[in-house]
VOBA-1610 file (N, C-alpha, C; in pm, whole numbers, padded with zeros to 5 digits, always signed):
BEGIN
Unk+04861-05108+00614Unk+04778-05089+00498Unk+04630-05093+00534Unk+04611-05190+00621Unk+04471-05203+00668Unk+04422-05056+00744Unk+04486-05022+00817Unk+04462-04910+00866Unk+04473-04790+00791Unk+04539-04787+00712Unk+04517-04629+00582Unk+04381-04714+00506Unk+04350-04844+00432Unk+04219-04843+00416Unk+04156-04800+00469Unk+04124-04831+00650Unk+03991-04779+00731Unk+04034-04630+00733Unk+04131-04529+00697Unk+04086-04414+00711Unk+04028-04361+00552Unk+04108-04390+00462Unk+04035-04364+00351Unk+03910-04388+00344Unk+03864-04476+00392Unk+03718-04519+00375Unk+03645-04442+00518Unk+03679-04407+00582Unk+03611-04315+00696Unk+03634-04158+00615Unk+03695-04103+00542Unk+03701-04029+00495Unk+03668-03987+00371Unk+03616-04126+00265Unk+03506-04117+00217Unk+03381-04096+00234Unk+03383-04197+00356Unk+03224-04154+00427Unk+03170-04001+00451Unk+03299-03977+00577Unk+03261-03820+00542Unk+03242-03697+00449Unk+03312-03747+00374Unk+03307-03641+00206Unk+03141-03682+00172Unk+03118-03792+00203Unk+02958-03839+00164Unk+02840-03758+00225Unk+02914-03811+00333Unk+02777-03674+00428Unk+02792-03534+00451Unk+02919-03467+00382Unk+02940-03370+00407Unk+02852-03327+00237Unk+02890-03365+00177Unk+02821-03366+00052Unk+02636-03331+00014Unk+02625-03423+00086Unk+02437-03457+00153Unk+02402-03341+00249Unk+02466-03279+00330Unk+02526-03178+00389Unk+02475-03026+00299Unk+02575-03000+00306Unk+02554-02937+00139Unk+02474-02913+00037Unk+02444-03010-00011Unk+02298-03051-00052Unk+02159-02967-00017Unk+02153-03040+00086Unk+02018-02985+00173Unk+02061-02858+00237Unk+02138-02795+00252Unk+02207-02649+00302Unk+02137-02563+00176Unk+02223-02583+00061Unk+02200-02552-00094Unk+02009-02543-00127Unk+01928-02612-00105Unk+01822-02590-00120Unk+01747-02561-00057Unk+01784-02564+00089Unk+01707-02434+00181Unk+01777-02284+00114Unk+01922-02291+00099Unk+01927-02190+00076Unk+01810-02119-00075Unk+01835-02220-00116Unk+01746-02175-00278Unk+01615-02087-00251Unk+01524-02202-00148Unk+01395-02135-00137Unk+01384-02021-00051Unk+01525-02027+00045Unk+01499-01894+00132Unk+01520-01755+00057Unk+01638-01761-00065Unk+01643-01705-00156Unk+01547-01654-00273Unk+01470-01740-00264Unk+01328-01710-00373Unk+01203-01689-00268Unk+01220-01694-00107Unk+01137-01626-00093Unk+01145-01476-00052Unk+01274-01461-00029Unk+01352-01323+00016Unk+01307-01227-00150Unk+01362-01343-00253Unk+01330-01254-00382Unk+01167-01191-00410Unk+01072-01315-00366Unk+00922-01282-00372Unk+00897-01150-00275Unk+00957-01162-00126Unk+00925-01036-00032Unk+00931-00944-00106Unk+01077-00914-00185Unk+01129-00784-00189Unk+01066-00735-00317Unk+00980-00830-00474Unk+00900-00809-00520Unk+00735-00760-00505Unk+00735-00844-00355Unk+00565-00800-00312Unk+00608-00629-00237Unk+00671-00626-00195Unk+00726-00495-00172Unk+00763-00383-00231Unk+00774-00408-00316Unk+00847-00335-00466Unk+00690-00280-00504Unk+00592-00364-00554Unk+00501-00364-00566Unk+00392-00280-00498Unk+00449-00302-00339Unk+00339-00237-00272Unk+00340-00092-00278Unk+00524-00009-00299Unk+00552+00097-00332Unk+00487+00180-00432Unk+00492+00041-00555Unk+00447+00138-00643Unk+00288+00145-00642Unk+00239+00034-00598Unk+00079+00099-00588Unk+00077+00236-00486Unk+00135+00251-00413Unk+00116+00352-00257Unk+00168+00495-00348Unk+00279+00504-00485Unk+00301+00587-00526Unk+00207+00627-00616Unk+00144+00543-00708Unk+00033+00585-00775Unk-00094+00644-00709Unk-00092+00602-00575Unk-00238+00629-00525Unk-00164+00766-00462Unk-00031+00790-00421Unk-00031+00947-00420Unk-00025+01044-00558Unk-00012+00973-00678Unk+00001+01068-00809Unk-00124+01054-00812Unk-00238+00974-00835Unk-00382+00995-00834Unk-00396+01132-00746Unk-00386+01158-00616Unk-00428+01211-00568Unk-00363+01353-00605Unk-00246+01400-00640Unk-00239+01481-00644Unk-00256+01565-00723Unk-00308+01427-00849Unk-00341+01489-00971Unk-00480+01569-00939Unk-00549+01503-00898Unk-00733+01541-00824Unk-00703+01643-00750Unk-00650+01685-00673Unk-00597+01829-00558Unk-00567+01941-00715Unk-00481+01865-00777Unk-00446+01992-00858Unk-00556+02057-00954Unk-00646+01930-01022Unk-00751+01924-01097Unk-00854+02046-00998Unk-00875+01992-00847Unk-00971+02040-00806Unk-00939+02224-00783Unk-00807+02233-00765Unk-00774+02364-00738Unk-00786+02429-00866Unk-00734+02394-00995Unk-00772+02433-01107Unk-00909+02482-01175Unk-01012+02384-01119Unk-01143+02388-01091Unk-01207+02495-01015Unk-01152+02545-00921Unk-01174+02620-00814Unk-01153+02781-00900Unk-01025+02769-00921Unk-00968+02919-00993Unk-01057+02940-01114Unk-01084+02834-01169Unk-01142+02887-01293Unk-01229+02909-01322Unk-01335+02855-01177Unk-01438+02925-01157Unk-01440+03030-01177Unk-01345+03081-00982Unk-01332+03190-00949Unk-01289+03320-01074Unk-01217+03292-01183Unk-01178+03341-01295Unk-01314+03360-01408Unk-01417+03297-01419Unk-01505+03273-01488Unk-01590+03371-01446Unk-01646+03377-01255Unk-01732+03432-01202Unk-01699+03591-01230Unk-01552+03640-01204Unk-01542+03754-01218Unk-01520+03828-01338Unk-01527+03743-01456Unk-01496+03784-01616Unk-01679+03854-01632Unk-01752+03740-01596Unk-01931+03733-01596Unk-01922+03897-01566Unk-01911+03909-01392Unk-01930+04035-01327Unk-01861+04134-01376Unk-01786+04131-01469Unk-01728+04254-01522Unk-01787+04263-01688Unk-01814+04153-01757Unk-01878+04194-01872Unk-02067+04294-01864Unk-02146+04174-01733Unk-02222+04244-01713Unk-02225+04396-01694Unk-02077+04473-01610Unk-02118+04564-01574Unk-02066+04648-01696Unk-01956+04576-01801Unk-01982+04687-01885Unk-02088+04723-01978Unk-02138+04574-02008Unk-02262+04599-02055Unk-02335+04727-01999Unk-02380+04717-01890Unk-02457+04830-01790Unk-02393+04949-01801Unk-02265+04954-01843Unk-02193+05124-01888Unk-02255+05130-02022Unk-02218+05054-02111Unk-02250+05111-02248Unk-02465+05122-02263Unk-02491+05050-02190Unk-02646+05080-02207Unk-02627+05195-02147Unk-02585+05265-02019Unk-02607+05400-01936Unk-02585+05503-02054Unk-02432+05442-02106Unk-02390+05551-02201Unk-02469+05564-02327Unk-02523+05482-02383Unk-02627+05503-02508Unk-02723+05584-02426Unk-02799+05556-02340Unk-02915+05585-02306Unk-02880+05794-02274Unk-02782+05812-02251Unk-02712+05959-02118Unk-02749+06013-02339Unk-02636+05893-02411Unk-02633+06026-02560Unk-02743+06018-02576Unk-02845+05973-02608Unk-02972+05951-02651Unk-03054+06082-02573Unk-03013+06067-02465Unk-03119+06182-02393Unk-03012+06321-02394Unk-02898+06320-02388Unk-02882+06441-02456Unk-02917+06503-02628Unk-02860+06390-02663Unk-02917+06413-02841Unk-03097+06516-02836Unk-03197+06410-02731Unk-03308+06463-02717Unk-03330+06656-02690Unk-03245+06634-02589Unk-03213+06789-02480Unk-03177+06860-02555Unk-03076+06888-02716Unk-03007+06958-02748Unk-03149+07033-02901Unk-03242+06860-02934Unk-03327+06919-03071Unk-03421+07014-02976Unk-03464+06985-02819Unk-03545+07051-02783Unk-03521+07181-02774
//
């Protein structure tokens, strides 16, 4: 009997420290877990700033090319109103001086 006491009680002990064991296993695991969770948030994070700073940019490329054409679209509307302008003055001016040519 004495001897199943000393194992029960050696085998309490160990359930004790296996316990304590455990324990401190369990709350490293916790914080390694919440800092694995923080990485993969500061990370998460860093994506999406790195994706916005490419939608910024591509918005500005597109803006600027838009910019560009509509110049280019603007400049040549100018150069073609001017020159019809410059037809219809030629052409008033051509009837005008025939009108003249025909009372003479």
């Amino acid at each position: 009997a004495q001897l199943l006491m000393k194992a029960v009680l050696g085998m309490q002990q160990w359930l004790q420290a296996q316990r304590a064991v455990m324990a401190a296993v369990s709350q490293q695991l916790g914080r390694a877990r919440r800092r694995q969770a923080q990485f993969w948030l500061w990370l998460w994070s860093q994506a999406a700033r790195e994706q916005i700073v490419a939608q910024n940019r591509r918005r500005d490329a597109l803006l600027f090319w838009y910019e560009t054409l509509c110049s280019a679209a603007i400049c040549q509307w100018v150069a073609w109103m001017r020159d019809r302008r410059r037809k219809s003055e030629r052409c008033a001016r051509a009837r005008e001086l025939f009108a003249g040519a025909e009372r003479a």
